[in-house]
N, C-alpha and C positions, 0 to 999 in steps of 0.2 A: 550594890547598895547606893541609893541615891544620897547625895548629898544636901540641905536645904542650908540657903544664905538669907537673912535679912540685910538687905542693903538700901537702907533709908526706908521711904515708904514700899520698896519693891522685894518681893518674897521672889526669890531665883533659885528653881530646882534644878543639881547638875546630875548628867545620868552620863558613865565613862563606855565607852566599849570595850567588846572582849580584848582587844591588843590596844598599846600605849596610841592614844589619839592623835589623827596626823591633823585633821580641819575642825571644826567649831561650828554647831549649827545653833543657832539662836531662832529659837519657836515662840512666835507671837500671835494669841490666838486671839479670836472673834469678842465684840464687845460682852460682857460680863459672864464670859467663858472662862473655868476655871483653866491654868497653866497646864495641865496635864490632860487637857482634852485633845488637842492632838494625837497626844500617846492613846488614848481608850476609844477612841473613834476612827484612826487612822491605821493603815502599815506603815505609813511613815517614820515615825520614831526608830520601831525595830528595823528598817533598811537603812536610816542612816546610819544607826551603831552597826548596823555589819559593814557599810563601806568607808567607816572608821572614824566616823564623826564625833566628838562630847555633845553632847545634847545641854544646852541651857534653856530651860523651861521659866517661861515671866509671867509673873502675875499681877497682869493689868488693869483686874476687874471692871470697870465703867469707865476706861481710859480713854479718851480720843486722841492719845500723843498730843496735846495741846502744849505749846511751850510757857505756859502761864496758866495760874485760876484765876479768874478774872472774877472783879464785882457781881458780875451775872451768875457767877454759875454756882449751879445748883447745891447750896450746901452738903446733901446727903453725897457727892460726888466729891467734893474736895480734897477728901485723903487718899485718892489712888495718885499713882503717878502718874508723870507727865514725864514730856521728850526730855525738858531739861532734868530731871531724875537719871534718867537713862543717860545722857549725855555727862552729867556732870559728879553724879556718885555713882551708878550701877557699873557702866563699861569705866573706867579706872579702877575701881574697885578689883572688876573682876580682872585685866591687867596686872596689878599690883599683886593681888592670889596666882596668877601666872596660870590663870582660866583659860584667857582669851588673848591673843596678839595679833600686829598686825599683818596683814595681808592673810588671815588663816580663818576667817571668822565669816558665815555666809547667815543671810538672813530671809525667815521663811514666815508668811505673813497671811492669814485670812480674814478677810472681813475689815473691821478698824484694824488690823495685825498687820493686814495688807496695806490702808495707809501708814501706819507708822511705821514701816521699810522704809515708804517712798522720801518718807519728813527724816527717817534717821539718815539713809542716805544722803541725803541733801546738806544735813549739816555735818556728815562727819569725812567728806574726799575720800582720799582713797585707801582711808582704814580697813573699811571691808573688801573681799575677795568677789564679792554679786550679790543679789538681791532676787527675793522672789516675791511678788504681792499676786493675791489670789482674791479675786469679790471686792477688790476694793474699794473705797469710794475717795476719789480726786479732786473732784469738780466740786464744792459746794456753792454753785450755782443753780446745781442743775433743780435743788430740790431749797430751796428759801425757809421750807418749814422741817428740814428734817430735825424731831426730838434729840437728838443727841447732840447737832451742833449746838442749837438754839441752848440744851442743857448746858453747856462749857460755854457759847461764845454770846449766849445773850441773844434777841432779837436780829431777823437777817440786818445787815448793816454794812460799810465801808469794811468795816473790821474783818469782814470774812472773805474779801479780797486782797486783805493786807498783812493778814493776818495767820498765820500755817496753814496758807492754800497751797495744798501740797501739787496742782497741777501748774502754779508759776512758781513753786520754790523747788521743781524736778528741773527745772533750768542749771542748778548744780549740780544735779549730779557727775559721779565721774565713773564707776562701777558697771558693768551689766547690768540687766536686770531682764528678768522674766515674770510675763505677765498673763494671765488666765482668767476665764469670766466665762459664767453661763448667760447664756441669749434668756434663757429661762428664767433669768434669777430675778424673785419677785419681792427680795428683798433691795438689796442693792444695785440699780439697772446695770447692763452691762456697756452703756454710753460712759460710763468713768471712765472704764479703760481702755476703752478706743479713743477717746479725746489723749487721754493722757497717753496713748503711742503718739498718735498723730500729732502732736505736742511737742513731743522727743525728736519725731522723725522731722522736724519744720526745725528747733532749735539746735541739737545736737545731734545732726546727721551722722557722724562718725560711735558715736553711743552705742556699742551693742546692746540693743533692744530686741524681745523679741514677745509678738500677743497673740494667746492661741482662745478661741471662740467656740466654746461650743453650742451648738445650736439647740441641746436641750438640757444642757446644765443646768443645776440652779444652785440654790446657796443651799448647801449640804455636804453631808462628808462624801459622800459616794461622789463629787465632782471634787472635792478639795483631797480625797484621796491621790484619785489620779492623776490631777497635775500635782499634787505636791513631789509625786514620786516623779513625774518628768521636772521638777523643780530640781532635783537632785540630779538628774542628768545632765540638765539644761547649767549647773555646779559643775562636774567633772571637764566642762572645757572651759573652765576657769581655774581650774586647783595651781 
């Protein structure tokens, strides 16, 4: 039986496995993808609960992990959460319920799911066990006019170089992290996450990183299947 949290603006579904749970997988999906699309589009879910993970399912609806609403941003968007949600009532909350602790807790990310890994990693050391971002987009350089910045951050600007660019604030990280992208994908190009290795591999040489490419992936569950489940592998030599 699943369990449902409201915790501030963030609705957190928890799902136990068959035996008392040894790790923590934290499922963050795709912009205004409900929490439980993972589980209904994936194997995922059900291979984590067998290899004995709790499932924490987030619902982040039009979220871009931004760590602020800003003046700009788009009224209809400003009651979803944001990083500092997650950072400052959701994970102590779930702490505190004795949900989630540290070093047990891995984080699985598609689309904006997959940025807000990269931003939660960054500001929380080394709480989590690893990290996996799949599609996701790093660079907001690359694209000046993407809707969904420009929704939260306003107009391209200074601000979106100084602002949770998740490809200079991956310079903290301290965790693993694995990273996946289709060459195909015609929503979010697959240049985020090759910058953002190559990125790691320049600043944080010693970082296990690791970026797997496929050449006709694209932004869909039949690619975020299959690496999410080597996501889970790519976890087991971290546990």
């Amino acid at each position: 039986m699943a369990q449902v949290l409201r915790l501030g603006s963030c609705v957190v579904e928890v799902r136990e496995p068959p035996e008392p749970a040894r790790r923590v997988l934290l499922l963050f999906p795709g912009w205004n993808y409900s929490r439980t699309r993972w589980c209904e589009a994936s194997s995922v879910c059900n291979e984590a609960l067998r290899r004995g993970y709790r499932l924490l399912l987030f619902e982040m609806g039009k979220s871009v992990y931004a760590t602020q609403v800003f003046p700009e941003t788009r009224p209809d968007w400003r009651g979803y959460p944001t990083l500092r949600t997650l950072l400052d009532t959701v994970f102590p909350e779930l702490q505190r319920r004795r949900l989630l602790e540290k070093g047990k807790g891995y984080l699985l990310g598609l689309s904006t799911g997959g940025r807000g890994v990269v931003l939660i990693l960054a500001h929380t050391g080394d709480f989590f066990a690893a990290g996996a971002a799949l599609s996701g987009d790093f660079d907001p350089h690359l694209d000046p006019r993407d809707p969904l910045l420009t929704g939260w951050y306003g107009r391209y600007s200074q601000r979106w170089e100084e602002v949770d660019n998740p490809l200079r604030l991956s310079e903290k990280i301290q965790r693993p992290l694995f990273l996946a992208h289709g060459v195909a994908d015609g929503v979010v190009p697959y240049q985020h996450s090759q910058r953002l290795y190559t990125h790691l591999r320049t600043h944080l040489p010693h970082l296990p990183v690791e970026l797997r490419l496929e050449p006709r992936g694209a932004h869909d569950f039949a690619f975020w299947d299959k690496y999410g489940r080597l996501a889970l592998d790519f976890f087991d030599r971290y546990e």
